[in-house]
N, C-alpha and C positions, 0 to 999 in steps of 0.2 A: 557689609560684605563688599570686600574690594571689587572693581571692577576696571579693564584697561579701558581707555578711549583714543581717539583719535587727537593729534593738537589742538588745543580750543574748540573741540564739538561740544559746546556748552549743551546741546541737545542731547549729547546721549547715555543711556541708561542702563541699570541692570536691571534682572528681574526682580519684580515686586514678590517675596516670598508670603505668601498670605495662608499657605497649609504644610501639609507636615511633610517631609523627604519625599520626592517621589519613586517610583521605580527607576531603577538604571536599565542602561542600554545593553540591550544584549548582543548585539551585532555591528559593526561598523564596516559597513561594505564599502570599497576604495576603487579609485582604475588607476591603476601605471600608467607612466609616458608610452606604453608599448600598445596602451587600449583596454589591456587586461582586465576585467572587475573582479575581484576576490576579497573576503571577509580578512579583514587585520586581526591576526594572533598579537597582543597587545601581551603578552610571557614574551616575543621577543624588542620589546619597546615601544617606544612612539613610534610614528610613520615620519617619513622627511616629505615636511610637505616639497621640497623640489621633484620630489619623485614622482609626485601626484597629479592627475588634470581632471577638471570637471568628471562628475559622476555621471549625470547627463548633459544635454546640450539643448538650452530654453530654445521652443522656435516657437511662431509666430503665428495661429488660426482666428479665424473669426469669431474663437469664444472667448481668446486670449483677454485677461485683466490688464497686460503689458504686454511693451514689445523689446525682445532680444536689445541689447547693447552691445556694443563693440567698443572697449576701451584701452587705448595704448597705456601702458602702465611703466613708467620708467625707474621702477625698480625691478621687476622681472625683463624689462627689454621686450616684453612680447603683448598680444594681448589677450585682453580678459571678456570673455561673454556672458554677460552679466543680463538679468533678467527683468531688470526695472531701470529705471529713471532712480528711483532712490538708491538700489544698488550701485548704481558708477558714481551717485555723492560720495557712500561709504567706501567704493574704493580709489575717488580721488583724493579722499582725506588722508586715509592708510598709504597713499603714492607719494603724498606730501610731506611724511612724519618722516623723518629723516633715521628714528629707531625702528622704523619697518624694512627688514631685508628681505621677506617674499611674502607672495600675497598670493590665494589659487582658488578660485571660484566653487560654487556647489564642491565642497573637499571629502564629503561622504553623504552616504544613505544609513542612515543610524533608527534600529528598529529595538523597539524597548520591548520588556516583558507583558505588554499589556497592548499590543499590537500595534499602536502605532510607531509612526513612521514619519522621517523626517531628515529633509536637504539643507542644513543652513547653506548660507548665502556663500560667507564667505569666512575663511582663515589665514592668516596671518604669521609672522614670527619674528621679534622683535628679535633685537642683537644683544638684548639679555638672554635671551633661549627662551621665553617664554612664547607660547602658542594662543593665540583667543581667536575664537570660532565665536564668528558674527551672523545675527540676522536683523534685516533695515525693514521694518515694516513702522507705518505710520501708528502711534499711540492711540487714534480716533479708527484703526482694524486692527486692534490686537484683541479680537475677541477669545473667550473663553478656553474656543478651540484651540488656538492658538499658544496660548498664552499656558494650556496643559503641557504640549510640547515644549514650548521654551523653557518650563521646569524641569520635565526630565532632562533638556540637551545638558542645561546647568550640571545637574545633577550629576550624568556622565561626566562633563569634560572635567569636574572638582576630580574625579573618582581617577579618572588616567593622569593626573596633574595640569590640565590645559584650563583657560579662563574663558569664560561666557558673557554676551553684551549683546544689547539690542541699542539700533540705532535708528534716532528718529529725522523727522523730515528738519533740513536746515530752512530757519527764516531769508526770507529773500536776501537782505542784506549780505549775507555770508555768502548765497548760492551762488549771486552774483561775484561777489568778489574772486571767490574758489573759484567760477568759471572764465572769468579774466587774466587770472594768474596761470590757470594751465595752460593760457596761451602760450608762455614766457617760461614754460619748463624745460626745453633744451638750452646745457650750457651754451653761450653766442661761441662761434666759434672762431670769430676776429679777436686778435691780443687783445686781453682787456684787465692787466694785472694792475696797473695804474690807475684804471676806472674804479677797482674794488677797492685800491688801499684809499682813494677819496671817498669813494663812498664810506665805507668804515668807519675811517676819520670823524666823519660828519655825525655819525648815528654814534656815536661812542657819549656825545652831547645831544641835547634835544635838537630835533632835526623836524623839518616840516619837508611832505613832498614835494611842495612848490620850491624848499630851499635845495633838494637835490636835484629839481629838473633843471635850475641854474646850473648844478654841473658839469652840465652835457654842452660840449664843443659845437654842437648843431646837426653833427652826422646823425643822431640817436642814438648813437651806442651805450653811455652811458643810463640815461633812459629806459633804454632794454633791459641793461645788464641788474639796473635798479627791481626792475619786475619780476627777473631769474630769482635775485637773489632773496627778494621777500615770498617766493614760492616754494624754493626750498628752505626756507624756514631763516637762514644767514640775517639776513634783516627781518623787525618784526614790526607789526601796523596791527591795529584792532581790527578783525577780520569782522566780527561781530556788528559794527558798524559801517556805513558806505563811506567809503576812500573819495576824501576831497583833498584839495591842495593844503590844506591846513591840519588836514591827519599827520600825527605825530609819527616819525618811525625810528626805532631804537636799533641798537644791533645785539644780535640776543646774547642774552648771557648779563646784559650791560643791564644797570639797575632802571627804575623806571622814573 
């Protein structure tokens, strides 16, 4: 069974099908940019997800398992409140894919024939038009309960045409890395056409990052624009592993 993922979430999964089709969804209740909640007539299409905002809004009590997020997301320009620590991995991942052109938290309240009930995390839309409706729970809680609902979401989203994925917790290595790099996610905003066609240059051939911090003139710019550019994906480095001066970095597309 196909399933989308984020670029190199080597961690993440589809569902494990282990029983038979489950019931579909019989509801998909939505809220407009306006606040509105109403059930999607799905006779008149898919929903756009730009149209959409959180179902609910995570907050924060002393019984809470997690605490709310707040993440800038620079493919929507705004941000995203997100209800774990692994939720803002999975939507730093989807900020970073450069095939992700919107991304919109809790995107329905979806109640199957068999009473439950259920908020994925989060959904998506690639610049293929394809739609996948996420949820980030760790492999070591994805008990039963759970893991009922994730069949049916599947289930549904096969049935209206959209993809389903469960996403798990990234190893340190990565977490760290992915949290470095979104430091260096605004393009710089000083000239720096000359910087990128050296950097380029360099990565087009085996390149070490020590051999592109040579680059850089002393100002940092170069530097920077090196971290921009392996964020949004332009330059690529083993994420999977920790970034030393001796990591390799190619320029994508370029063979390896």
């Amino acid at each position: 069974m196909s399933s989308a993922r984020p670029e190199c979430a080597s961690n993440t999964v589809s569902v494990n099908w282990s029983s038979p089709a489950p019931e579909t969804c019989v509801s998909w209740r939505v809220r407009d940019l306006a606040g509105q909640d109403f059930e999607w007539d799905w006779k008149a299409g898919a929903p756009i997800l730009r149209d959409l905002t959180p179902v609910r809004r995570p907050v924060a009590d002393s019984m809470s398992r997690h605490a709310p997020v707040q993440a800038h997301c620079q493919t929507t320009g705004t941000r995203l409140i997100l209800e774990s620590g692994l939720e803002y991995e999975l939507a730093r991942e989807l900020d970073r894919d450069p095939g992700v052109v919107w991304i919109v938290a809790q995107p329905a309240l979806m109640t199957f024939v068999d009473g439950a009930r259920h908020v994925p995390d989060v959904a998506c839309e690639h610049d293929d038009g394809r739609i996948v409706v996420w949820d980030a729970r760790p492999s070591e809680r994805r008990d039963e309960k759970f893991l009922h609902k994730a069949r049916l979401t599947e289930q549904a989203c096969t049935e209206v045409g959209w993809e389903y994925s469960l996403y798990d917790t990234a190893h340190d290595a990565r977490r760290l890395n992915m949290l470095w790099l979104a430091s260096f996610r605004q393009e710089p905003s000083w000239p720096h056409h000359g910087a990128r066609l050296r950097l380029e240059a360099a990565c087009r051939k085996r390149a070490t990052v020590a051999e592109l911090l040579q680059l850089d003139s002393g100002d940092g710019h170069t530097i920077a624009l090196m971290w921009h550019l392996l964020w949004t994906s332009e330059l690529v480095v083993d994420l999977d592993a920790r970034i030393t001066a001796d990591s390799v970095v190619r320029l994508a597309g370029a063979g390896r």
